[in-house]
C-alpha positions as CSV (number, residue, x, y, z in Angstrom):
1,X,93.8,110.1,137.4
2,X,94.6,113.6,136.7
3,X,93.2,115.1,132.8
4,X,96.6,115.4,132.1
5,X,97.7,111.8,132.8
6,X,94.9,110.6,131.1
7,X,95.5,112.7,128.3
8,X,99.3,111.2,128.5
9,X,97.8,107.9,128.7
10,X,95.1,108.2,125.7
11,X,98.2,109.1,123.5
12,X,100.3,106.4,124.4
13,X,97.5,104.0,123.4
14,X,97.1,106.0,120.0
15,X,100.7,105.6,119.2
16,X,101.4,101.9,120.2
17,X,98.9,101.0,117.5
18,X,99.5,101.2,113.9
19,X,97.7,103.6,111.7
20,X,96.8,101.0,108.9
21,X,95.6,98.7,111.2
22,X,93.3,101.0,113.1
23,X,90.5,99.0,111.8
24,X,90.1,96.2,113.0
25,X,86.8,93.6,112.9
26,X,86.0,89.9,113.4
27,X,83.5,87.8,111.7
28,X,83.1,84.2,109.9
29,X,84.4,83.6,106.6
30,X,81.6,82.5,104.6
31,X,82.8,82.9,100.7
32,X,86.3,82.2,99.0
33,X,86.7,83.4,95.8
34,X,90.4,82.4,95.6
35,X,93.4,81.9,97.6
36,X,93.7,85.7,98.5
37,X,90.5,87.1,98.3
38,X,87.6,85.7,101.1
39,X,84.2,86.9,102.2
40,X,83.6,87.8,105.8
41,X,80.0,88.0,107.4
42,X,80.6,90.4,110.3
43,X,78.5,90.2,113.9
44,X,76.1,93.0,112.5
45,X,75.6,90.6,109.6
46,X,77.3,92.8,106.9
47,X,79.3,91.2,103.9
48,X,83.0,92.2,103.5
49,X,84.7,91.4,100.7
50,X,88.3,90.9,101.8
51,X,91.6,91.0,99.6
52,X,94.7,89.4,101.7
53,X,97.5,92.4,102.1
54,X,100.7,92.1,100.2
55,X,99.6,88.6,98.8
56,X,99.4,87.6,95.1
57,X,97.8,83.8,94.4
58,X,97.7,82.1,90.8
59,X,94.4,83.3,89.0
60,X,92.0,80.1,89.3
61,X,92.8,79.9,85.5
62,X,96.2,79.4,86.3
63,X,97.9,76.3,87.8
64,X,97.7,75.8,91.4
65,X,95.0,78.5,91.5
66,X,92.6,76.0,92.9
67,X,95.0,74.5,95.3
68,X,95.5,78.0,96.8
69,X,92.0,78.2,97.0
70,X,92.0,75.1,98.4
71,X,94.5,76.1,100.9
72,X,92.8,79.0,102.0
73,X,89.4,77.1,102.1
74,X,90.9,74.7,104.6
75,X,92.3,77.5,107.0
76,X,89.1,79.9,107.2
77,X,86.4,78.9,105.7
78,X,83.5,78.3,108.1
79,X,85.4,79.7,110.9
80,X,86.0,82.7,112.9
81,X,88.6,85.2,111.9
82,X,90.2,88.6,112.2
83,X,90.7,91.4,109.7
84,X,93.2,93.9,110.3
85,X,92.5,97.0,107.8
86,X,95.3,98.0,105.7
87,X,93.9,99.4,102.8
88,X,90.6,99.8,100.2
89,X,91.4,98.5,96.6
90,X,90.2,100.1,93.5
91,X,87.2,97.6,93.3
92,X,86.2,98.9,96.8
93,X,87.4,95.9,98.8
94,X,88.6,95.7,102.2
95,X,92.1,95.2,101.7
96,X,93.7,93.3,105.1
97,X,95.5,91.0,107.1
98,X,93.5,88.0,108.0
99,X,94.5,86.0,111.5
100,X,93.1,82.5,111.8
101,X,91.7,80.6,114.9
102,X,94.9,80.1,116.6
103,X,97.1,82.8,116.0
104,X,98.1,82.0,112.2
105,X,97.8,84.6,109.9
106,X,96.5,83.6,106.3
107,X,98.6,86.1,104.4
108,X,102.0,85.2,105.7
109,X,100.4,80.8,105.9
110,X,100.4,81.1,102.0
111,X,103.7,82.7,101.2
112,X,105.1,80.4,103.3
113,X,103.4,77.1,101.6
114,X,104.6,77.9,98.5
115,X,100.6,79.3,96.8
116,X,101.3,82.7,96.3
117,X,103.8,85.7,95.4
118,X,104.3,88.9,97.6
119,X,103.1,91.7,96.2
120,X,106.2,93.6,96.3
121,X,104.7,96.7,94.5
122,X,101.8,97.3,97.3
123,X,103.3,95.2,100.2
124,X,105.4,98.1,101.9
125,X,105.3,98.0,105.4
126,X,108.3,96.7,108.0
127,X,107.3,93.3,107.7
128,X,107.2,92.4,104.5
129,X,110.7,91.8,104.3
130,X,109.7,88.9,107.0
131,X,107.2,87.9,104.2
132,X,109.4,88.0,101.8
133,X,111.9,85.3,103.1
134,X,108.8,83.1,103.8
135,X,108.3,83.1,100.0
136,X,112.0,83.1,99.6
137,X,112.0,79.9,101.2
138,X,109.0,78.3,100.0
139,X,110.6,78.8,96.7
140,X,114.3,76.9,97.8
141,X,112.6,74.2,99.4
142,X,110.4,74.1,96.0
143,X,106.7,74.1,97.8
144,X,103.6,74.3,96.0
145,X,103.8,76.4,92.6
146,X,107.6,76.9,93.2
147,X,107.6,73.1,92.3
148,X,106.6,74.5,88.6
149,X,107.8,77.3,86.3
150,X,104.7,79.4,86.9
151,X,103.5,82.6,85.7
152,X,103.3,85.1,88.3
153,X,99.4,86.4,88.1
154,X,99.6,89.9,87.4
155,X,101.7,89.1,84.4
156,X,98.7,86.3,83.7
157,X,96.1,89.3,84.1
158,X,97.9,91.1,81.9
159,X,98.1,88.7,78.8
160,X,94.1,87.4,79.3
161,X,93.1,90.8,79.2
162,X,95.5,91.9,76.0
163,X,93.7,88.5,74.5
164,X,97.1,86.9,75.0
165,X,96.7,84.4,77.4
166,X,97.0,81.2,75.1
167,X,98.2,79.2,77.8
168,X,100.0,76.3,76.6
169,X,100.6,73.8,79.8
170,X,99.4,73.3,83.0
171,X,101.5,75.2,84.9
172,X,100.2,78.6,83.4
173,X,103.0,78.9,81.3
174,X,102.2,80.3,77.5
175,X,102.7,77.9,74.8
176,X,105.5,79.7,71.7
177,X,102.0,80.4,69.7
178,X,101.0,82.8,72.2
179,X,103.2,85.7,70.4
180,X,103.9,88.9,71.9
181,X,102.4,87.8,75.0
182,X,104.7,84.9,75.7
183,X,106.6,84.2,78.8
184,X,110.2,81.9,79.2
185,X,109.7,78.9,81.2
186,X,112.6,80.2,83.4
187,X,114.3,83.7,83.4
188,X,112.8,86.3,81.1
189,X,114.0,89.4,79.1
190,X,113.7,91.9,82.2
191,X,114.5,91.3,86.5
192,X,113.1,92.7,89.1
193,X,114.9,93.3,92.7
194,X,112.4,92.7,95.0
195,X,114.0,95.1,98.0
196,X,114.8,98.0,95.6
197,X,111.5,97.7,93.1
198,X,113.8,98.6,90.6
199,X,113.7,96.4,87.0
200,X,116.7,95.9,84.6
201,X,117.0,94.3,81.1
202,X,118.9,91.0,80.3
203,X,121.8,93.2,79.2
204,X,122.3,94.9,82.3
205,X,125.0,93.9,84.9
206,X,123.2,94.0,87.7
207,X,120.2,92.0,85.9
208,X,121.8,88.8,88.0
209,X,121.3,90.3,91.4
210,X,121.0,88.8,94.6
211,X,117.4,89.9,95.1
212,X,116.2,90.0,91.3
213,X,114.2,86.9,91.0
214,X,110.9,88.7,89.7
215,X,111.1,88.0,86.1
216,X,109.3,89.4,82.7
217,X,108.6,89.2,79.6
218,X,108.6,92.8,78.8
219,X,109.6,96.1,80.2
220,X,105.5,97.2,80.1
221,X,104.9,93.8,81.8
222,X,107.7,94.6,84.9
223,X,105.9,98.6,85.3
224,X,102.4,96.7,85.3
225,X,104.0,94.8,87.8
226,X,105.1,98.3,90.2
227,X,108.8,98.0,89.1
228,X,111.1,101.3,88.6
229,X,113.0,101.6,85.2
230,X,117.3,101.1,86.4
231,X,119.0,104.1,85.8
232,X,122.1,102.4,84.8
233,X,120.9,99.9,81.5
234,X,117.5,102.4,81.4
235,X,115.6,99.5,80.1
């Protein structure tokens, strides 16, 4: 092989693979902190923290947190897996997609069995949208927390740390003492469209959309969440 067709070739391979998953390693999953965040012990016997791409479970203060856990516990822990690389959180942690022994990848295996949320704001590349209609219909068919009005756990995150997270049932949802930091059981002041990332108030005509079925309790609550202001109601 001529320099040039190898130089042709080495291209070729660069630009079949993806950048963000560039990175790529393999060990056993020996810690679960919760149903999106795992510990992998890698063949040169290093640690990694991993948190799941584009996946948001129930805190493990929240209902079904400990099923998620559960969930995830039952798929990897003990066994074999592989990390694709997307990203490196704020805490430092590896952030990535996790395939199982067989072929099943955790992140997509929880969205689909109704124990977490997309991550709409950080969960951006082309096949996300597939993710999202795993949640979509998780959430139809009513599977795991979507059998519940539930909290979605950056909004929960938000409350415990504003010392508002008086949480009045067992599905995570705040009891009417919890004041400013209260959530409806169903609905909420503010929608979110999940395809657009763009938020709009109760008042708005488009607050009804199709693809709006993120909902909060406050307009700081849906930019905490990564949502966009609508330009038409300007919430």
């Amino acid at each position: 092989m001529t320099m040039r067709l190898f130089a042709m070739f080495l291209l070729t391979m660069l630009l079949a693979v993806p950048a963000w998953a560039a990175q790529v390693f393999e060990g056993k999953v020996v810690g679960i902190s919760d149903g999106d965040t795992l510990t992998v012990l890698t063949d040169q016997k290093q640690q990694i923290k991993v948190r799941l791409y584009g996946v948001d479970c129930p805190e493990t203060k929240q209902a079904y947190g400990t099923r998620a856990r559960q969930f995830t516990s039952d798929k990897v822990f003990g066994k074999r897996v592989r990390v694709e690389v997307a990203d490196t959180d704020r805490y430092g942690r590896t952030v990535g997609i996790v395939t199982a022994p067989g072929g099943s990848v955790l992140n997509s295996d929880l969205l689909a069995g109704g124990m977490g949320w997309l991550y709409t704001a950080y969960c951006k590349k082309p096949f996300c949208r597939d993710w999202k209609k795993l949640e979509e219909g998780a959430r139809i068919a009513h599977k795991g927390l979507w059998a519940d009005a539930a909290v979605p756990p950056w909004e929960f995150r938000k409350a415990d740390r504003s010392g508002g997270g008086n949480w009045g049932s067992v599905q995570g949802v705040p009891s009417a003492s919890s004041g400013k930091n209260s959530y409806a059981v169903s609905g909420g002041s503010y929608s979110g469209n999940t395809d657009s990332g763009i938020f709009h108030a109760s008042t708005c005509r488009y607050y009804n959309c199709k693809r709006c079925t993120a909902h909060f309790s406050s307009r700081e609550a849906a930019i905490q969440a990564g949502y966009r202001p609508c330009k038409v109601c300007r919430p």
